[in-house]
Structures are given as C-alpha cells and as structure tokens.
C-alpha positions as semicolon CSV with decimal commas, in nm:
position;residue;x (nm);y (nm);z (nm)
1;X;1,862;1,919;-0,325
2;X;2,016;1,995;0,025
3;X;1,716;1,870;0,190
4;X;1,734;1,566;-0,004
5;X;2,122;1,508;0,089
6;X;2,068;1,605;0,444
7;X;1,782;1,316;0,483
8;X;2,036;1,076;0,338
9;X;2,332;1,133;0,531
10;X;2,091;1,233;0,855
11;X;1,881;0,866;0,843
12;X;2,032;0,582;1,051
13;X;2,099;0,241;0,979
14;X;1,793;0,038;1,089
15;X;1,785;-0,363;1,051
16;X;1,401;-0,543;1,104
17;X;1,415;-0,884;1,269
18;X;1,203;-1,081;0,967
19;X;1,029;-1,280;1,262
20;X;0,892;-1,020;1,428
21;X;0,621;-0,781;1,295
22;X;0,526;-0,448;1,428
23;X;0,213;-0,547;1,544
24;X;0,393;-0,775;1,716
25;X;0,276;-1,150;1,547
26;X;0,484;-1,358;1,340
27;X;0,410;-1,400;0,915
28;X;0,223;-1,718;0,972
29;X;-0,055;-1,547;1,253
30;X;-0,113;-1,251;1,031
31;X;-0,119;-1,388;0,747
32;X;-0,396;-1,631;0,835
33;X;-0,613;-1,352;0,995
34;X;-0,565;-1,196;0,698
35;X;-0,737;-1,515;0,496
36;X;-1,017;-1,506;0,724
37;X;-1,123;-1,128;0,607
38;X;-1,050;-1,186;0,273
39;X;-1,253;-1,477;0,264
40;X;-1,558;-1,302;0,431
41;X;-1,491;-0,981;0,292
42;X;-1,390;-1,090;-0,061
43;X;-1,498;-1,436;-0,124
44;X;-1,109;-1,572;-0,099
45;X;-0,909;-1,327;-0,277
46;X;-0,806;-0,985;-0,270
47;X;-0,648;-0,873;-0,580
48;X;-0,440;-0,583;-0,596
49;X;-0,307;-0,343;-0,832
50;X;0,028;-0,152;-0,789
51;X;0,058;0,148;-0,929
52;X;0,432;0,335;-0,901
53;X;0,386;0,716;-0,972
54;X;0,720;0,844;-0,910
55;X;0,858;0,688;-0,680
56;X;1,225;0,573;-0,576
57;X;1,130;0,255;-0,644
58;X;1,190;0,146;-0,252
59;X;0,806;0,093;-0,184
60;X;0,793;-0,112;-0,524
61;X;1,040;-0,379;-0,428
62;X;0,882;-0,419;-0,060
63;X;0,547;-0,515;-0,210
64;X;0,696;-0,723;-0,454
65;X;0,894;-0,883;-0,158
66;X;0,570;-1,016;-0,038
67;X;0,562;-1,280;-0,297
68;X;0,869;-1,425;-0,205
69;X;0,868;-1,734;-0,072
70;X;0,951;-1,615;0,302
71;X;0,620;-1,380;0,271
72;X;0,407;-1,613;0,014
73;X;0,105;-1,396;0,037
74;X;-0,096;-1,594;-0,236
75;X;-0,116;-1,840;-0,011
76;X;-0,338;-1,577;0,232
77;X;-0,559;-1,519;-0,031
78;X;-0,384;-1,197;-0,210
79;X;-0,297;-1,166;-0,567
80;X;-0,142;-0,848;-0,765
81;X;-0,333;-0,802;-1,044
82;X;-0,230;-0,649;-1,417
83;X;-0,540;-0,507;-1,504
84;X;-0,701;-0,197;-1,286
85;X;-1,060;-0,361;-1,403
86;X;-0,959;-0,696;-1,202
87;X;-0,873;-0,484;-0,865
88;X;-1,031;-0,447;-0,542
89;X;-0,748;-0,194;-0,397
90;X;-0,545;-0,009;-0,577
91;X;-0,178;0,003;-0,353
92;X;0,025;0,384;-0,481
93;X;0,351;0,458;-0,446
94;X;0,524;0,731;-0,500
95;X;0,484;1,125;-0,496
96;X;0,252;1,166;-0,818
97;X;0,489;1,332;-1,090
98;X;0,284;1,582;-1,333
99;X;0,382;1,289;-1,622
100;X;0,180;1,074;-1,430
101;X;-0,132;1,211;-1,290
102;X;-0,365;1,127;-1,592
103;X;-0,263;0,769;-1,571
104;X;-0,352;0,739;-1,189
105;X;-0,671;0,871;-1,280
106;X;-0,756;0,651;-1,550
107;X;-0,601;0,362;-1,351
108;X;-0,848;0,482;-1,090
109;X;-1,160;0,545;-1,313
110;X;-1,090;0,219;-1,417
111;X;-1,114;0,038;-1,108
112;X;-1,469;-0,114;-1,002
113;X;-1,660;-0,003;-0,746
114;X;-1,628;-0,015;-0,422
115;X;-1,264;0,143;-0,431
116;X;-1,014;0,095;-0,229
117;X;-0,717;0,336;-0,236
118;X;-0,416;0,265;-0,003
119;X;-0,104;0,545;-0,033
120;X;0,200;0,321;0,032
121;X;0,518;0,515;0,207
122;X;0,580;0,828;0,296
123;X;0,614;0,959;-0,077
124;X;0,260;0,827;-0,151
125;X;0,108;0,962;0,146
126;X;0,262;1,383;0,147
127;X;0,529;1,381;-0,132
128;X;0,790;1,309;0,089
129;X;1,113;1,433;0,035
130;X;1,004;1,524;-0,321
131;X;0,717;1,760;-0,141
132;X;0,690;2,106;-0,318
133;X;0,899;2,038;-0,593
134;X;0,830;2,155;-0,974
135;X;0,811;1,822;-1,115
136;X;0,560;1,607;-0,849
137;X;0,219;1,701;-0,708
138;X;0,250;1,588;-0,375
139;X;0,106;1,327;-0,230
140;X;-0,193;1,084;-0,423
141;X;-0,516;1,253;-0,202
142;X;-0,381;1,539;-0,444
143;X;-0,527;1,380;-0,705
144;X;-0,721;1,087;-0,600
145;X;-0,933;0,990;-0,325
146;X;-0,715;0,817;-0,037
147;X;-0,901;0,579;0,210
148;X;-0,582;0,448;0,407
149;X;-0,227;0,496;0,427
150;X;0,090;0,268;0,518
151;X;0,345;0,517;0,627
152;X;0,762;0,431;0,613
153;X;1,037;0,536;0,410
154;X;0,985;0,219;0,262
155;X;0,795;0,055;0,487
156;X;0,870;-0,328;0,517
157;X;0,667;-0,642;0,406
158;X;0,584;-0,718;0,768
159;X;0,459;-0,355;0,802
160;X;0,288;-0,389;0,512
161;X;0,107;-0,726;0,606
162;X;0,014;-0,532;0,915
163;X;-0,157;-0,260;0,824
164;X;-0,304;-0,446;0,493
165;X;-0,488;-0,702;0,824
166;X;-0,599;-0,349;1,000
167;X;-0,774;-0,199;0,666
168;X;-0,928;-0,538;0,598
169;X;-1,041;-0,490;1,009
170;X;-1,185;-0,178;0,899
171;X;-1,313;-0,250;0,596
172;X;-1,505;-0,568;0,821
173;X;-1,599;-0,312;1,046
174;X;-1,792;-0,082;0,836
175;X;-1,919;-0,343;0,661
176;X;-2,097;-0,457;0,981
177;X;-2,210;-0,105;1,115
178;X;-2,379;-0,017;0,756
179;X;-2,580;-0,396;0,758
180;X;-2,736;-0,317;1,087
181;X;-2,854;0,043;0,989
C-alpha cells in the first residue's frame, strides 16, 4: 500500500499537446500510414479485441479515446471487435488478477491464428504497481504469449497510434523476410 501511495503523490503533473505525437507526426500522417499496412497487411481492416484484466481502468479509456472523433481510427482502417473469434490482435490491459486468468486464456485460445498479442501500459506489460501482490499474477507474458508491448502509465492515444504503426512496420517486415526465404 505505501508503494502504491508513494507513486501517487511522487508522479508529476504531465499535459500532452494533442497535435503532436511522440514519434513526432501529427493524427492525420500516422494515421494514414497506418491504412496503408492495414490494407496490405490485412486487406483494409484490423480488428481488435480489448481485453481489461485488472486494470485501473486508465489504459481502457485511452483506447476507447481513439474512437472519438478527434482520433477517428475507423476511418484508418481499425475496428474493436466483440468477439475474440473476429480479432486479429488482441490489445491487454491490466496486471492479470487470479479471477481472470482463465478468461484471458480462453479469450486467447479463441483468437484465430496468426495471433497477435499487444500488453498495453505498464500494468499489462510487468504488473506495475500491483507487481507481487496476492491477488494479480503479474504481467500478461505470465500467462500468455506477448509479441509487443506499449509501455505508459496510461499511455496516450497518440502513443498508442504510434506504436500500433511500428508493430504493423514489424509485422510488414517479417512478413517480407519469411516470403523471400
């Protein structure tokens, strides 16, 4: 509990520009390189399911930010998705409690292959400030397999949109390497 306290009263007020991204591009330039991997990676959309296993609910309402209208990421191409079964990336936040560990595997079982796993925030990615404790597991590579990560304590939409354009570059990449072997 102190360590939990301490983080609160030790973290700063920080305020994000919403024009300017941190890899340094506006919403409009991402975005659209972000339609042009998702069209040649996924045939024009990318849908993604959220799953929330734990969490403070801070990562939650930053990807549900990104359908606002400033964001508007349907228009790039991305969709969030009900149904595990209609996924290409599952997007987890939280530090997995104990109550929900069987559900992020069947949420991940049920997923079609190829699967994409992205740990969203610092929770998702090492249990954050919830690490160690009796009622979490850590961080979702505890249970699941974890392909990327988008670290922050939330991080932004803009961060988000960032690193979402630098997996799909990855994702392109490999994709290219493993058709010329």
């Amino acid at each position: 509990m102190f360590k939990f306290y301490s983080k609160i009263f030790s973290t700063g007020r920080m305020v994000i520009h919403p024009n300017s991204l941190s890899c340094g591009e506006g919403v409009e330039v991402v975005g659209k390189k972000i339609d042009q991997k998702i069209i040649k990676l996924f045939q024009g959309s990318l849908a993604i399911r959220a799953v929330d296993t734990g969490s403070d609910n801070s990562c939650e309402q930053e990807l549900t930010a990104l359908s606002n209208p400033y964001y508007d990421v349907e228009r790039f191409g991305i969709h969030f998705v009900a149904s595990p079964r209609h996924a290409d990336m599952l997007m987890v936040t939280g530090a997995v409690s104990r109550n929900m560990r069987e559900a992020l595997v069947k949420t991940y079982e049920a997923t079609p292959e190829p699967k994409i796993v992205v740990a969203v925030g610092d929770d998702a990615m090492d249990g954050g400030i919830f690490r160690g404790s009796y009622g979490v597991l850590d961080g979702v590579d505890k249970v699941i397999p974890v392909d990327f990560a988008i670290p922050g304590d939330p991080p932004s939409p803009t961060t988000i949109l960032c690193h979402l354009l630098k997996i799909l570059e990855v994702i392109d990449m490999k994709k290219r390497n493993s058709e010329r072997s």
